[in-house]
C-alpha positions as CSV (number, residue, x, y, z in Angstrom):
1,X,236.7,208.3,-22.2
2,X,237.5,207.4,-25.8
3,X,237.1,209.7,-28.6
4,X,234.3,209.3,-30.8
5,X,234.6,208.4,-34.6
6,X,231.6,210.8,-35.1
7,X,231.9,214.6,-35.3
8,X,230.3,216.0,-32.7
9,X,226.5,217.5,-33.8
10,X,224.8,220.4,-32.0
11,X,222.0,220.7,-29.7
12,X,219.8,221.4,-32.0
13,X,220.3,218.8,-34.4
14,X,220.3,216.4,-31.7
15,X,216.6,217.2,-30.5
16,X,215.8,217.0,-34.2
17,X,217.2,213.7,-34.9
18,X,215.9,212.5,-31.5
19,X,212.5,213.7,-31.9
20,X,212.6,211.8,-36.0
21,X,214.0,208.8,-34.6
22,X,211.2,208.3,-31.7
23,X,209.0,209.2,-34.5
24,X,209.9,206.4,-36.5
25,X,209.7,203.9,-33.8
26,X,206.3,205.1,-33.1
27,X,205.4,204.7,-36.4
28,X,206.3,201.2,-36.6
29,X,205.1,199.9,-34.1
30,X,201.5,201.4,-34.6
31,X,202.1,200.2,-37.9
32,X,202.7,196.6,-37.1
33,X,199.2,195.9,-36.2
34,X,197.9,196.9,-39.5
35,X,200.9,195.6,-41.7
36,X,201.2,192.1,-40.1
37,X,197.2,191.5,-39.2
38,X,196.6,188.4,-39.1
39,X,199.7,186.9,-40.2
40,X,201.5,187.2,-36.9
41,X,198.6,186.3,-34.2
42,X,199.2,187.3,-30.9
43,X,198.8,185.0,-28.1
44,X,195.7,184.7,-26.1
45,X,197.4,186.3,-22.8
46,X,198.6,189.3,-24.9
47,X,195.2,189.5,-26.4
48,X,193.2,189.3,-22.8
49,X,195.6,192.1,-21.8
50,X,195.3,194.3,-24.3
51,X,191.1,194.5,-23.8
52,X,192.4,196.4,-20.1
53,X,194.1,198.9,-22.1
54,X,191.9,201.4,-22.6
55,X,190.6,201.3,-18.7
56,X,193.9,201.8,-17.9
57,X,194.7,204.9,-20.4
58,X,191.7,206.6,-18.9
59,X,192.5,205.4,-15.3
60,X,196.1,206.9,-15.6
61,X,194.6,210.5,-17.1
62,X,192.1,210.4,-14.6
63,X,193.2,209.8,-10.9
64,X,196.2,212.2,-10.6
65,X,193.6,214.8,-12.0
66,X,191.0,213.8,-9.0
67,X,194.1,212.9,-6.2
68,X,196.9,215.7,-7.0
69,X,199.7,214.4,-5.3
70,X,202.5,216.0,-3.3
71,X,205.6,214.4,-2.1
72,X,205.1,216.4,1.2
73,X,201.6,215.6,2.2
74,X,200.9,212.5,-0.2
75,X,197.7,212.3,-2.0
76,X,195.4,215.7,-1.5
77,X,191.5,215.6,-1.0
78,X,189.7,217.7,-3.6
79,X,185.9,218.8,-4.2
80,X,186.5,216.6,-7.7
81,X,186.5,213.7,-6.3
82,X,182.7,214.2,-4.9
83,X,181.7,215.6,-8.4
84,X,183.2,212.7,-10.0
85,X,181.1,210.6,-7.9
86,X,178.5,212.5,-8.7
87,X,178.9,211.9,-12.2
88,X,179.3,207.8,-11.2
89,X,176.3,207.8,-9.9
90,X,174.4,209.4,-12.3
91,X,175.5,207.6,-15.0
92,X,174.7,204.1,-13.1
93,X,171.1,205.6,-12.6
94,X,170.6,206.6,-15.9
95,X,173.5,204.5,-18.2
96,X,173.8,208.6,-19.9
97,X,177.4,209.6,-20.7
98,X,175.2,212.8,-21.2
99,X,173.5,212.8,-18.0
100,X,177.0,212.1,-16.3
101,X,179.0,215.0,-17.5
102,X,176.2,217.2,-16.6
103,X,175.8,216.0,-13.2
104,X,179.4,216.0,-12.5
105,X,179.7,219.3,-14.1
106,X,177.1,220.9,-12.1
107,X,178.2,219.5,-9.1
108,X,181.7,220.6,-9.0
109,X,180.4,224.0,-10.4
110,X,178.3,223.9,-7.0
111,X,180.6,222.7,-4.5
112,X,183.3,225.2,-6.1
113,X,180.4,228.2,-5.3
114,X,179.7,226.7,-1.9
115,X,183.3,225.8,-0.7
116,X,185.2,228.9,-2.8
């Protein structure tokens, strides 16, 4: 391996400098969006895909919470997943993100009395 020009820097100044660069990229691109506007339109494809982003956010946060997965027995059954559709239910008979936190609430507060 060649030598490097640079001296070498310690661990912590590399986590630092890691953790401001990131920060900066982060930054810019949030940054874009508001900076550019309109004067750089995105396409209509980008656009159409970007109105699935937030589904997917949630969907992402969600699942592994209601499925915990192992590598050893693969996706596990839990008592969330029938209080979650619980909560789906309820909030398509009622269209209340009220009404569907509380069902959901209560029942996994049930089945978790019930089931131990």
């Amino acid at each position: 391996m060649t030598p490097s020009i640079f001296p070498p820097i310690n661990d912590t100044l590399y986590v630092w400098l890691a953790i401001i660069a990131l920060g900066l990229c982060t930054a810019a691109t949030r940054a874009s969006f508001m900076l550019l506007g309109d004067r750089l339109p995105l396409p209509d494809a980008v656009r159409r895909a970007l109105r699935y982003a937030p589904a997917a956010a949630l969907v992402a946060i969600i699942v592994p919470e209601l499925l915990p997965w192992s590598p050893v027995t693969g996706p596990m059954f839990d008592i969330k997943v029938i209080a979650a559709a619980v909560g789906v239910v309820a909030m398509v008979m009622t269209r209340s993100t009220v009404a569907m936190i509380v069902a959901g609430m209560l029942a996994l507060w049930a089945l978790r009395a019930m089931l131990g």
